[in-house]
NUVEX-68140 format. One record per residue: residue in one letter; x, y, z of N, C-alpha, C in turn. Coordinates in steps of 0.05 Angstrom, whole numbers, plus 32768, in hexadecimal, padded with zeros to 4 digits. Layout:
aXYZXYZXYZ/...
//
This chain:
x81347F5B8068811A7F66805F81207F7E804D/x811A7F788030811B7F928025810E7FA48022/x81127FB5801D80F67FD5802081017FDC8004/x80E27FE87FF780DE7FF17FDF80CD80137FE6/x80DC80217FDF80D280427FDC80D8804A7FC3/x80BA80647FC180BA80787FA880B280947FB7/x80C7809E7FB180C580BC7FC380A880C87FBC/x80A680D57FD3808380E17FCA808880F47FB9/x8076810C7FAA806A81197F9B8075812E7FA6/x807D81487F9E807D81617FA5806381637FAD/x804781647FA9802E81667FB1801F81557FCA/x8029815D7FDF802A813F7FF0800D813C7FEF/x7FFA81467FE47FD781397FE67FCC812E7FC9/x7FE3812A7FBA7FE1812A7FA27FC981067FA2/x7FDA80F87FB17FC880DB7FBD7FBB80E17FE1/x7FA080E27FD97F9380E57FEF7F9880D3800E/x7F9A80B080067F8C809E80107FA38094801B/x7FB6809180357FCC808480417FC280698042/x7FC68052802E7FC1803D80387FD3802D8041/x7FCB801F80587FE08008805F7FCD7FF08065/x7FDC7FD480687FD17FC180677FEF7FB0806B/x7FE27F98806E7FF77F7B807B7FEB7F658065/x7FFB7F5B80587FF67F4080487FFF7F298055/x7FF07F14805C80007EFD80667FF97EE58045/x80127EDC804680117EC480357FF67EB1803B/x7FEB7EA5801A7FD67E9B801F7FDF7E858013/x7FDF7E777FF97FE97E5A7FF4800B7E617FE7/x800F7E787FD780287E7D7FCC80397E8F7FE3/x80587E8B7FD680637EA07FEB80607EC37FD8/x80627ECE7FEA80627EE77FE580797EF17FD1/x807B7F0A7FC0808C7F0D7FBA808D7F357FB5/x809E7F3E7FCA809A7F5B7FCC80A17F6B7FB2/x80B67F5B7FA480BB7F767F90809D7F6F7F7D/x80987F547F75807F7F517F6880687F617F6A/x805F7F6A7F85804D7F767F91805C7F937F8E/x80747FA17F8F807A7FB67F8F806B7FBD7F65/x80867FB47F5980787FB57F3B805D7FB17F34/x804B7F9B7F3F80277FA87F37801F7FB67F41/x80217FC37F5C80217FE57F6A80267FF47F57/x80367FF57F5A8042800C7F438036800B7F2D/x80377FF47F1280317FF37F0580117FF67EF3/x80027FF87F117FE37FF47F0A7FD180077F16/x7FE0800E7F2B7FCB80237F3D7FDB803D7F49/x7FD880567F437FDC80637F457FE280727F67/x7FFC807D7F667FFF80857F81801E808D7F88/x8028808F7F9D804280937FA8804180897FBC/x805D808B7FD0806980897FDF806E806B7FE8/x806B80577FD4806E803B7FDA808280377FEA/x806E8025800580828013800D80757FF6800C/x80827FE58007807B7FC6800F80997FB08010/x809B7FB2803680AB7F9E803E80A47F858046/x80B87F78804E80B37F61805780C17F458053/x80AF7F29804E80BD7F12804480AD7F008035/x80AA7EE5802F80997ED98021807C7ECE8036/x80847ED98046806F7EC9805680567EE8805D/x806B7EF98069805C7F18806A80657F2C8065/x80557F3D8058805F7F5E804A80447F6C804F/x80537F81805580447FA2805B804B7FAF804D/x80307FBA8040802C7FCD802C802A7FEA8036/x80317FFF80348027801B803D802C8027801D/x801480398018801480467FF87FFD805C7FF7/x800380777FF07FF0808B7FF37FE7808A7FCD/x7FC880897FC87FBB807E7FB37FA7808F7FB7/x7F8D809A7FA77F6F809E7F9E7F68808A7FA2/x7F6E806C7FA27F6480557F987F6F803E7FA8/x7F60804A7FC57F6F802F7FDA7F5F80187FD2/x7F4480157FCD7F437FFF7FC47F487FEC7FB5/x7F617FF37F9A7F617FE37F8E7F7F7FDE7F96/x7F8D7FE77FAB7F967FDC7FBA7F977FC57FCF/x7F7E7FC47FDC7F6F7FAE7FEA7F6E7F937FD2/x7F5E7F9B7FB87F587F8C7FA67F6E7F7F7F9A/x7F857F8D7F997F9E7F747F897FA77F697FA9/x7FA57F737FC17FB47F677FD47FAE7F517FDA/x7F8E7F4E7FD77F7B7F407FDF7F7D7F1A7FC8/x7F897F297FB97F8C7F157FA37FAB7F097FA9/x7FBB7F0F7FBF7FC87EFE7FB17FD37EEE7FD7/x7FC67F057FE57FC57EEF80057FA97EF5800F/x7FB77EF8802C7F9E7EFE80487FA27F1D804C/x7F8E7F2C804C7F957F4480537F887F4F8070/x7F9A7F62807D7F8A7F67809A7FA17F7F80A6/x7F957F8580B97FA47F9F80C27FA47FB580B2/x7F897FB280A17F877FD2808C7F7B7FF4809D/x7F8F7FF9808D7F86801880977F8A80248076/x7F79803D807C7F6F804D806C7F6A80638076/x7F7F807D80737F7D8092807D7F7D80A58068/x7F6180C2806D7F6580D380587F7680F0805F/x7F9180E980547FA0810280617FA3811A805E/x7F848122804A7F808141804B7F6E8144805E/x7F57813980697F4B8136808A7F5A8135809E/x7F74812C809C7F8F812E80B27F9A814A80B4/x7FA48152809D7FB0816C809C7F9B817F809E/x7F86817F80A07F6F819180AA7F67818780C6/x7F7A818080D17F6F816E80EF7F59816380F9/x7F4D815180E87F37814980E47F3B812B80EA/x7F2D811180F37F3480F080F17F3E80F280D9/x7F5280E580D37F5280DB80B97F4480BE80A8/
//
């Protein structure tokens, strides 16, 4: 299982929104670095991770823009096990 990281930001609130989420394969197999490069490439954020295999990969990625996270994930399996935490309501000890 390979793991894909991008060190965070000197600004650790620089991306508000800790998203994570679980992709399960829907008719194609999965492919993590594919999903690592349109992350990166399209939606803004740090601290990528997305491991896994062709069948399932987990995403964790701090973004402004978890939804369009949801939205490419959503496109290319099944998505479930989403969380969405806002980690300046955390660091003010607040729910996130």
């Amino acid at each position: 299982m390979a793991i894909h990281s991008i060190d965070a930001e000197d600004d650790q609130f620089a991306y508000r929104y800790d998203t994570q989420l679980l992709i399960d394969k829907r008719d194609k197999d999965l492919d993590e670095d594919e999903i690592t490069d349109y992350i990166l490439n399209n939606i803004e954020g740090n601290s990528l991770i997305a491991a896994g295999d062709e069948d399932l990969v987990k995403i964790h990625f701090h973004t402004n823009e978890p939804w369009r996270v949801l939205e490419y994930c959503n496109t290319i399996g099944e998505i479930y096990d989403i969380v969405v935490e806002d980690m300046i309501r955390q660091s003010n000890g607040l729910q996130g």
